[in-house]
N, C-alpha and C positions, 0 to 999 in steps of 0.2 A: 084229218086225224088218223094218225098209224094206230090200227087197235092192235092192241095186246096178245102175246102167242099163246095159241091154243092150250095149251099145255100153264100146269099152276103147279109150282112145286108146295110135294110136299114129305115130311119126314118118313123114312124106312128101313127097315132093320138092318138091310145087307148095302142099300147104297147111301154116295151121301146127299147124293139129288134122285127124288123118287116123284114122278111128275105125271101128273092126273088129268086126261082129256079133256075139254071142255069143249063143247057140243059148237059146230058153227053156228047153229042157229041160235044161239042164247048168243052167242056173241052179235051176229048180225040184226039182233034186237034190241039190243044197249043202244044208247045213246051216248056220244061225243061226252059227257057228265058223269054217263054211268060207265063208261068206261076206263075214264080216268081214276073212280074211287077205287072199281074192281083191280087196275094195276095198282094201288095204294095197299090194298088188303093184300093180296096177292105176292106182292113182291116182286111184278114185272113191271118197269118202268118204261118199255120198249118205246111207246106210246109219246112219250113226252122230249124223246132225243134224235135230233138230224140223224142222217144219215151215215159222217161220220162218224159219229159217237153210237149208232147202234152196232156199225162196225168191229170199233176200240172195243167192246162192252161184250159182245161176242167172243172175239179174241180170250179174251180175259177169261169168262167164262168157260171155256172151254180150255183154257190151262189150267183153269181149278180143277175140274174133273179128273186130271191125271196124278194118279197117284205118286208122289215124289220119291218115297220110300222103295218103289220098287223099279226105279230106275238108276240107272249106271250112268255116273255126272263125272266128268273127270276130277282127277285131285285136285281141289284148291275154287272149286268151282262154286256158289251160293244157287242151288234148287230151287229154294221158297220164295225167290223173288222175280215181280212181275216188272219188265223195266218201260216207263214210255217216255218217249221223245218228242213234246209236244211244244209247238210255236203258241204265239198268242192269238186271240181270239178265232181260238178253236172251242173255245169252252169244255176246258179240259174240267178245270175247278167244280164247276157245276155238275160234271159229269162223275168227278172222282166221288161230290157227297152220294148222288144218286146210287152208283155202284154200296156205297156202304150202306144206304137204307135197304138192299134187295139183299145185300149182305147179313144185314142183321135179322131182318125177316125170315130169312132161310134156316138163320143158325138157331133162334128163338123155335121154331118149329120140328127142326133135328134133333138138338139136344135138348130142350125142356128148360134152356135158361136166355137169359140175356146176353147179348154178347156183351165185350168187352174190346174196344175198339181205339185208336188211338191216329189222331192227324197231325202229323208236325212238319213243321213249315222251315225253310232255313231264316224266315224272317219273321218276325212277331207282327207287322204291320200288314200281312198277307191274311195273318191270322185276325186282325181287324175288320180287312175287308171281307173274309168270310161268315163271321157275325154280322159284320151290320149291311151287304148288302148281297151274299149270296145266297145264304139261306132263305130270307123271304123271296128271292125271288125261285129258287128252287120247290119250295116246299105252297109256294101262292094257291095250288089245286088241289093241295094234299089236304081231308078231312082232319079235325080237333087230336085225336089221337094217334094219328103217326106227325104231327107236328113236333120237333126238339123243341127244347125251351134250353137256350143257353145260363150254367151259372158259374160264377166265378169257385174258385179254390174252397171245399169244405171240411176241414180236417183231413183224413187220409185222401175224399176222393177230388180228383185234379179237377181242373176249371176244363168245360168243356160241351157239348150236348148232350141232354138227356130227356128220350124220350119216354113218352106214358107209360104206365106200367101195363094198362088195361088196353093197350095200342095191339098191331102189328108184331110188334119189336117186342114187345115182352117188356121193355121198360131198358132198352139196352142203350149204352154209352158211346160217345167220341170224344174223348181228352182232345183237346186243341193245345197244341204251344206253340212258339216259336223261339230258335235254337238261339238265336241271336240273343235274346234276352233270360234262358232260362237254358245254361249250356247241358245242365241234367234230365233236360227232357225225355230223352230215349229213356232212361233209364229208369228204374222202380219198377213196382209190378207188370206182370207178364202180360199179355194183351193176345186177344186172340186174331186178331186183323191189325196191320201198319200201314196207315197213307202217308207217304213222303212227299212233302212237295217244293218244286227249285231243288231238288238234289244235290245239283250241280254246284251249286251254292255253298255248301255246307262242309267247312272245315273238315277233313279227317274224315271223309264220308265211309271210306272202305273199312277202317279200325272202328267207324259205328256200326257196321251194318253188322262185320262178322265179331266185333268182339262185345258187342254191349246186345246187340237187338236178336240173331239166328238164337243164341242159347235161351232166349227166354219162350223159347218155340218148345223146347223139349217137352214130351208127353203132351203135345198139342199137334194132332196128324192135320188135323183141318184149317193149323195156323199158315196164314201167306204175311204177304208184304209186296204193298204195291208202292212203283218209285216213278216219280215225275220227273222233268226239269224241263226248263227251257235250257239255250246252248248258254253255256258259261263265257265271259268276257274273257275268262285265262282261257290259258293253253295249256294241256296235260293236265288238268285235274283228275280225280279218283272216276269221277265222271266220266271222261273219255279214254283211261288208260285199262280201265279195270271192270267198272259195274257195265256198263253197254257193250265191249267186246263177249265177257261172258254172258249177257243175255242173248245176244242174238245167237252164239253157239248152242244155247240151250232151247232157242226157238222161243224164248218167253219176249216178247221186242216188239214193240210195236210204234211207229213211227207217223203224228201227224203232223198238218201244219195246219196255216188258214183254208189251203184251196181246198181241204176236205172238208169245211162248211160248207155242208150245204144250204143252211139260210140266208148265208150273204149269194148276193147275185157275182155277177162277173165284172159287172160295173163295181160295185161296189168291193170286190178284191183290189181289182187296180186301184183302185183310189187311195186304199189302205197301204199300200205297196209303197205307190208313189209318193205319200208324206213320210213315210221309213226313209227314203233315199233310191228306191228303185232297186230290180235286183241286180246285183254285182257289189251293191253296196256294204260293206262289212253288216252295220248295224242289221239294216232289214235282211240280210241271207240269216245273220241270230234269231233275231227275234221272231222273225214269220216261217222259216226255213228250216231255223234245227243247225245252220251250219256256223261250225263253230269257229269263231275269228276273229281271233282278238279287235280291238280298237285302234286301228294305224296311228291315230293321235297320242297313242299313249306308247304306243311299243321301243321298245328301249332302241331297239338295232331293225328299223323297218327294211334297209337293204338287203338284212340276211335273207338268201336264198336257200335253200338244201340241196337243191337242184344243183346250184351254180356253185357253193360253197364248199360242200362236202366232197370229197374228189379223192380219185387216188393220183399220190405224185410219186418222186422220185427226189430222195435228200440227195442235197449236194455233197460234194467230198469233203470241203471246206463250211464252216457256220459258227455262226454265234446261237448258243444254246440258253435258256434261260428257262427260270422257275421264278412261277409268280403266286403270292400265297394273300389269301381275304381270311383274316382268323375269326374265329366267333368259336362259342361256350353254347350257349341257346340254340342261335343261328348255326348255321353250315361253315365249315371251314372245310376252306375248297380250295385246289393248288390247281394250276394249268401249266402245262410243261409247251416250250415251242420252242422256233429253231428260225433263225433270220436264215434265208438265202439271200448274200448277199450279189449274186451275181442276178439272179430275177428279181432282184428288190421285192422279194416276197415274206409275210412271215406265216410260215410253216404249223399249225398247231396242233402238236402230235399224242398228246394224254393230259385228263385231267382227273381229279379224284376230289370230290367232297361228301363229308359226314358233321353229321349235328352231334356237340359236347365229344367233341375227339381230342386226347390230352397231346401234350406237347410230345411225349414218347411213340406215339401212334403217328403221329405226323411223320416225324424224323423218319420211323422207319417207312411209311408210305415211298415218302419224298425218295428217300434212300436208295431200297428199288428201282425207281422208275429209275434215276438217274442210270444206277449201272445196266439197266437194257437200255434206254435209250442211247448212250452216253460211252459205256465203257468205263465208268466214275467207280471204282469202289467204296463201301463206307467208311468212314471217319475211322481211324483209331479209337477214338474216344468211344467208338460204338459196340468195344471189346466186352464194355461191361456186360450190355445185355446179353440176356443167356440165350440157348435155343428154345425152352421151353420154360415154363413158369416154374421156379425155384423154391415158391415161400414167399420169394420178397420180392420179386420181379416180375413183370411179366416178360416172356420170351418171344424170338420172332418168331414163330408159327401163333404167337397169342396175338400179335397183333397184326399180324397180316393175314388170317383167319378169314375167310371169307372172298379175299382180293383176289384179283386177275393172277396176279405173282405167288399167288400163298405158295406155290412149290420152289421157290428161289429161297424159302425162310433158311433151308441147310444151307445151302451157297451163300449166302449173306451174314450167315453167323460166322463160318469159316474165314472165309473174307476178313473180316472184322477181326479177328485175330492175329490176322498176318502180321508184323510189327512195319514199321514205315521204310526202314530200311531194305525191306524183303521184297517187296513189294515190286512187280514188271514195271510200273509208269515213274517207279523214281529214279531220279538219276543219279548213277555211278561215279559219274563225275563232271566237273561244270560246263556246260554246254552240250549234253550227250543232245536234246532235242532240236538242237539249232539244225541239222541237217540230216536226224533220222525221227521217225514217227515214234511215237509213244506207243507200245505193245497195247495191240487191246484196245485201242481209242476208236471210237464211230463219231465221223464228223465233226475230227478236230478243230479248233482255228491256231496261226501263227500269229505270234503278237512279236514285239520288240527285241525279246528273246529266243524266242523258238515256238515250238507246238507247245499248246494247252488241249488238255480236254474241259472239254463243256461239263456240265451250265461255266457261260464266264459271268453271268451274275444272276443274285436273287434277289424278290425286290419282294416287299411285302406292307399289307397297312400297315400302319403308323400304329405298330405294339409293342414299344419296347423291351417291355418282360418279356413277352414270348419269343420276339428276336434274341435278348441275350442270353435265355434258358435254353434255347434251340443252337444256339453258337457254342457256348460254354459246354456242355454236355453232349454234344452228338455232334460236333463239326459242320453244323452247316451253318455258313453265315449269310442271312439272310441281310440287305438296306433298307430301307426305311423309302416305299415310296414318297415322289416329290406329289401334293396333292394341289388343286384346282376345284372349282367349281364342275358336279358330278355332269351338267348338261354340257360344259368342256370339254372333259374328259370323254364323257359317248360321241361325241361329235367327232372330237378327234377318231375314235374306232369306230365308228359309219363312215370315215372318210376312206378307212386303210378298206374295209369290205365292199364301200360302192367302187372304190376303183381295180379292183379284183388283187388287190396287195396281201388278202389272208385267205390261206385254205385250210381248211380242218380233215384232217385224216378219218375216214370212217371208223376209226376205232379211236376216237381222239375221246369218247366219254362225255360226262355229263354237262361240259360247255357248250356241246353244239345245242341242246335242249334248252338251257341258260339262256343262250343269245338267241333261239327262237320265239323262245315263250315272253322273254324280258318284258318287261312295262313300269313305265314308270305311275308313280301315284300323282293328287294334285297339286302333291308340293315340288314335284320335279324330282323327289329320291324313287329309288329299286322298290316296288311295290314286294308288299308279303304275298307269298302263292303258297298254298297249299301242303306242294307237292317239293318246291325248288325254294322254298324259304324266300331270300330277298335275293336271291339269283346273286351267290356269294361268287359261281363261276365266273361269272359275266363280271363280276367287278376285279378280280383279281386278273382276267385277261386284258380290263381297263388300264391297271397297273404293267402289266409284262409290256402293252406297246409303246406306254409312257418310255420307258427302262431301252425298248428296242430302237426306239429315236434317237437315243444318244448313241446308236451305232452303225446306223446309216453307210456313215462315211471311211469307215475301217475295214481297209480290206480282211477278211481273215484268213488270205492265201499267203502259203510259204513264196519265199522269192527265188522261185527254185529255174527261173530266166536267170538268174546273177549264180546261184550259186554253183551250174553245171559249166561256168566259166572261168572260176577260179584257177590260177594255176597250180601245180605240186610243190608243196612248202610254204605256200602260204596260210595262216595263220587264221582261222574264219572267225575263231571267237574275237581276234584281235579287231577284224575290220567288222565285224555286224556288232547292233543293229545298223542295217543297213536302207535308204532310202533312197532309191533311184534320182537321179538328178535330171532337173526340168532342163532343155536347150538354154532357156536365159541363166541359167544358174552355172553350166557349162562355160559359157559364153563371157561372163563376169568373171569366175574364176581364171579363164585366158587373159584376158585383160587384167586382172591381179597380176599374173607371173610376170608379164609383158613391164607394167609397172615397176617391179622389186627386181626386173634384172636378170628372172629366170624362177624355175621351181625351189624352194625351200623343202629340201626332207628333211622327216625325219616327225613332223607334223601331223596329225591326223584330225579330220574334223569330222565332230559330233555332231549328229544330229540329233536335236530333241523333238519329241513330238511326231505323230503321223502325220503323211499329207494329208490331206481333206479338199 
């Protein structure tokens, strides 16, 4: 039996823990019974918790004591919250109520009232099993009057634990909900104490903490917020991107698993381990470990490496360039730009961009952009109408590129945009100027039939055809209509092009590479909803771009510049191109034609249609 520390808090005018000796020998005179009742009164439960958890509970306490208000947090940073990273059967749950019975006791004693306390859960059935089987067993030793008595919803106040009034606690509260079922829960009255639990779980968790729960702290110095999880099945949620980087900067972080129980033996760890799957196993490194990883059964693109994938290269001089678009209103609408090398049969994935309810004029000029850096593509004539800035009736490009990587290209792009077509460096003067010089300005042209083109040579998009013909008609860019398949086809196909190292993603290539990291499917085999990445609109529109890039495989996009530095003076290039190198049997055939008719016929020219392949 751990007895209880010497020390018994109690209220005082200058602190907000004022704690009062208590004699070793009155302790070392208690009994195993009486000393449990006295942490019951008292409000140390030290007594009753392994050793990790006297630990955790330590920790804790001692980031209370530090005053928030008069430390320097950096901008953007959340003070009031205590973060824990805790595995299962560590007996966090049992731990978290314990923490708020010593909690309320402390505050019932400092300020002269009840507290006001609140537990919310990201699941309503967590919140089940904390009525009906953690409380009795937490509370099994605790005398009549610091027992809660759970009740459901009573006019204003929430369904949740309340203790006696004649108690410890002064008669203080813990609202219980679960988010899942009651998505208002954070919110309504102000609460002087928050326990979070599954965190990690919970939709939108960063826009809860700071924009519904920190303000209802105001004129509450003594108010915290304590946050749990286990690791979350996704990847990048607010969980790992935002609340635990800024805790452990702030030192508020505390980190446990199983092996800090210490009531389980070591036999009995392993044992626990071993039915998880053993470590290295996704499942048990989550659930026992804290480490967060996704379910390989479920992951969209299990071959993506970041390691392997993410690379710097070097574009080719020659390429087919494409833009691929996943629209959505709700969801993300997200473009991926990339570039076939076709001489390393590689495809190249160099920028991508997606935003939620982004209208078709925000696209356009997104798209727009990228194209003329990447590309050397100026925009559309049609794109003369938008102004530079918002007019009254328009919005301008610095309105919608506001924020972006590019926003200082809005004046170059308006400009642009005004040139008429004819003024324009890439058009040509007259017919065949590109057959045998480059295009002013082009990066990473290809040669088709005719001459040089700048890229994108095409754009593909879901199956929207409003929004393809609104985006064609009005801004120039003509986007096709991907060809679709069954969605587990379609990833297969791109886990085939990334397991054979066929696709590299530039480290500034954007929110695709995240996409294809985090990806998972749900259990009907579609893009599972995340969070943070929607239904992973990147990763389906890159599904679309290799679909698009298969159909060009087999096209060289090199000028024939072997043929044409052989031509002689006076003759005619427009006359004899497109030109198609001749296979020996083809050579060979046409001899035997002359041979046949007697000799050469001039005067004849043959066409060729089609690439070779």
């Amino acid at each position: 039996m751990r007895r209880p520390s010497r020390r018994v808090n109690y209220p005082d005018d200058n602190d907000l823990i004022h704690e009062t000796s208590v004699s070793d020998d009155v302790l070392e005179s208690l009994s195993d019974e009486e000393l449990i009742l006295l942490g019951w009164e008292t409000g140390d439960l030290s007594g009753l918790m392994h050793e990790g958890q006297l630990a955790l509970r330590d920790a804790i306490q001692e980031w209370r004591r530090i005053e928030q208000l008069d430390k320097v947090h950096e901008v953007g940073s959340i003070p009031l919250i205590y973060v824990i990273a805790g595995g299962k059967r560590f007996g966090k749950t049992t731990l978290y109520i314990w923490i708020a019975y010593e909690i309320a006791v402390w505050f019932y004693r400092t300020y002269k009232r009840p507290a006001s306390m609140r537990l919310t859960s990201a699941f309503q059935k967590n919140i089940d099993e904390i009525v009906g089987s953690v409380i009795p067993q937490a509370f099994a030793t605790a005398p009549d009057h610091s027992v809660p008595v759970y009740h459901g919803k009573r006019g204003i106040l929430p369904a949740g634990l309340y203790w006696p009034e004649h108690g410890p606690t002064g008669g203080a509260r813990l609202a219980l909900a679960g988010i899942d079922m009651n998505k208002d829960a954070l919110r309504g009255q102000a609460n002087d104490f928050d326990f979070v639990s599954e965190a990690a779980f919970i939709d939108h968790l960063e826009y809860s903490i700071r924009n519904v729960l920190i303000h209802q702290y105001q004129q509450r110095p003594w108010a915290r917020m304590f946050v749990e999880s286990s690791a979350p099945e996704d990847l990048d949620t607010d969980w790992e991107r935002v609340v635990m980087p800024d805790a452990k900067r702030r030192g508020a972080f505390s980190e446990v698993t199983i092996m800090d129980n210490s009531k389980l033996s070591a036999r009995e760890k392993e044992y626990w381990i071993r039915m998880a799957g053993g470590r290295g196993d996704p499942n048990c490194e989550r659930e026992y470990f804290n480490i967060i990883a996704g379910d390989p059964s479920l992951k969209a693109v299990p071959e993506f490496d970041r390691e392997l994938h993410v690379r710097a290269f070097e574009r080719p001089a020659y390429g087919y360039g494409f833009v691929a678009a996943d629209p959505g209103q709700t969801h993300l609408f997200a473009l991926v730009f990339g570039e076939y090398d076709w001489d390393a049969d590689r495809l190249l994935i160099l920028d991508s961009w997606a935003k939620s309810n982004a209208g078709s004029m925000e696209v356009s000029a997104v798209c727009a952009v990228r194209e003329f850096v990447l590309w050397g593509k100026w925009p559309d004539t049609r794109m003369r109408r938008v102004p530079l800035r918002h007019d009254g009736d328009h919005a301008g490009w610095t309105d919608l590129l506001r924020g972006d990587k590019y926003e200082h290209l809005a004046p170059e792009m308006h400009r642009m945009a005004q040139v008429p077509s004819q003024e324009r460096p890439h058009t040509e003067r007259r017919p065949g100027d590109w057959i045998t010089k480059k295009i002013p300005g082009a990066i990473t042209p290809y040669y088709d039939r005719t001459g040089f083109k700048l890229n994108p040579a095409s754009r593909v998009s879901d199956v929207d055809k409003q929004l393809i013909r609104d985006i064609d008609e009005h801004y120039g860019l003509e986007f096709l209509p991907t060809t679709k398949e069954e969605l587990t086809t379609m990833l297969r196909n791109l886990r085939n092009w990334v397991s054979e190292g066929r696709m590299w993603f530039h480290k500034d290539a954007g929110c695709v590479i995240d996409h294809v990291r985090a990806g998972k499917r749900d259990k009907r085999g579609k893009l599972a909803q995340h969070p943070v990445y929607g239904h992973f609109d990147a990763l389906a529109a890159l599904v679309y771009l290799v679909r698009k890039v298969e159909q060009y495989e087999n096209l060289r996009p090199h000028p024939p510049e072997h043929i044409l530095k052989d031509f002689p003076a006076g003759v005619s290039v427009v006359e004899r191109l497109p030109w198609v190198p001749k296979a020996p049997h083809e050579i060979a055939l046409e001899e035997a034609q002359k041979l046949a008719r007697g000799g050469d016929q001039r005067g004849r020219l043959r066409m060729f249609k089609g690439g070779r392949r």
